[in-house]
C-alpha positions as CSV (number, residue, x, y, z in Angstrom):
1,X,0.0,0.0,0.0
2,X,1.2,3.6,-0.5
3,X,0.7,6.2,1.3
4,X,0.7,9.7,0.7
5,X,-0.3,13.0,2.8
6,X,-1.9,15.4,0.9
7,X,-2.6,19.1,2.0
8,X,-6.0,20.2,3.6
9,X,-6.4,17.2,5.9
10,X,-6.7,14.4,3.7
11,X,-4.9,11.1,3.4
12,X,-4.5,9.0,0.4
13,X,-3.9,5.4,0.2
14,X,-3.2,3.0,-2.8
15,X,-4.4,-0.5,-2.3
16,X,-1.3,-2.5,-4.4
17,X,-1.9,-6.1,-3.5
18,X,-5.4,-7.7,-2.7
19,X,-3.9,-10.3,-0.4
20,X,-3.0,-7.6,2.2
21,X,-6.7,-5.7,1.7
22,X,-8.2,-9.1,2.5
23,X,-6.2,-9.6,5.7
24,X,-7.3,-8.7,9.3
25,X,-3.9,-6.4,9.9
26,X,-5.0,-4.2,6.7
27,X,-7.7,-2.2,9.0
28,X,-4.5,-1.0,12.0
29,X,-1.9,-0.6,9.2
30,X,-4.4,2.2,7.4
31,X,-5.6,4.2,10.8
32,X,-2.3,4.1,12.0
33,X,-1.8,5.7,8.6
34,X,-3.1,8.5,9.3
35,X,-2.1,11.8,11.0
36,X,-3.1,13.5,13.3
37,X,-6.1,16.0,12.1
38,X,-6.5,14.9,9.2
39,X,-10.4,14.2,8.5
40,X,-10.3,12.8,4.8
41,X,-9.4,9.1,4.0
42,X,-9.5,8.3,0.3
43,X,-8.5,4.8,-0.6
44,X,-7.4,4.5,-3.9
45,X,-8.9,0.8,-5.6
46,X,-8.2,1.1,-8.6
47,X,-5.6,-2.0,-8.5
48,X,-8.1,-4.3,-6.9
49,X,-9.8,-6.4,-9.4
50,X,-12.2,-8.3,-7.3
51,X,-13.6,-7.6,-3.6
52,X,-14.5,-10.2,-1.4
53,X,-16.1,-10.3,1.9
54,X,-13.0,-10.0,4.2
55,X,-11.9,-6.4,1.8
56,X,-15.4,-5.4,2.3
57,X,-15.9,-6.7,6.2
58,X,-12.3,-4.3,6.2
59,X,-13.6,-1.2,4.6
60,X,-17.2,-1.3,6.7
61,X,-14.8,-1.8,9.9
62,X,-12.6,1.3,8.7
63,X,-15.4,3.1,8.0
64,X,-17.0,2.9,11.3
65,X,-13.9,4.3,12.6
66,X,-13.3,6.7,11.0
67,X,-17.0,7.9,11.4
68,X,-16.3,8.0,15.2
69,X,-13.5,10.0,14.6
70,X,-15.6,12.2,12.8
71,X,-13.3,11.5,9.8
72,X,-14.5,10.4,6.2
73,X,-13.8,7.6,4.4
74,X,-14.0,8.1,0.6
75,X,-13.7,5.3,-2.5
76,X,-12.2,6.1,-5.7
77,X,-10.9,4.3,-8.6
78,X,-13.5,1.4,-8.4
79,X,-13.7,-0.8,-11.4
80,X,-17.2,-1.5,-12.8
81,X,-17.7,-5.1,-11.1
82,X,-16.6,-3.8,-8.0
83,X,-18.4,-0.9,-8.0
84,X,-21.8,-3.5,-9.1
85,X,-20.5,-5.6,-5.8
86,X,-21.5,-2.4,-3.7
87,X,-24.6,-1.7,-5.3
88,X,-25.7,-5.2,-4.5
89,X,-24.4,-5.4,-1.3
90,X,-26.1,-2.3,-0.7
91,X,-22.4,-0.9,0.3
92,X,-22.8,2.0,-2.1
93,X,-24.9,3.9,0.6
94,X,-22.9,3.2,2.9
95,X,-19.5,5.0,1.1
96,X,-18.3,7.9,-0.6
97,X,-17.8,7.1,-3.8
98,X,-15.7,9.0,-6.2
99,X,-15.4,7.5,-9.9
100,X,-12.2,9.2,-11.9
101,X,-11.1,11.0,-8.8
């Protein structure tokens, strides 16, 4: 995963390998990411061709979080069948989603 702090509070995040999306250390790894005062996480998914329960179970667990941080947890780069998983999990409601971004 890369990592990159950007300016007005926001932290970016590049998801480069599944494997370690899928895994239960992902979720510490990416909030210990983050620093202090920043209130914008955006993870970048535009490398992950497939998302399974255990990414998704991950990103619903970060996202809770985050929101009791009163942080933000934004999705970009999603490709189509990914983006289709979310609507039929009902996930897309749940995220920000930002296609292009």
């Amino acid at each position: 995963m890369i990592v990159a702090h950007l300016p007005d509070g926001v932290c970016r995040i590049r998801i480069t390998t599944e494997p370690m999306f899928s895994r239960s250390e992902f979720v510490p790894l990416v909030l210990e990411s983050m620093l202090e005062g920043e209130r914008r996480l955006i993870i970048d998914l535009g490398l992950v061709s497939m998302l399974h329960s255990p990414s998704l179970a991950n990103l619903v667990t970060i996202h809770i979080a985050l929101a009791k941080r009163s942080s933000e947890l934004i999705l970009t780069g999603l490709h189509e069948k990914n983006l289709r998983i979310l609507e039929i999990t009902k996930l897309d409601r749940l995220f920000t989603i930002q296609q292009g971004a």
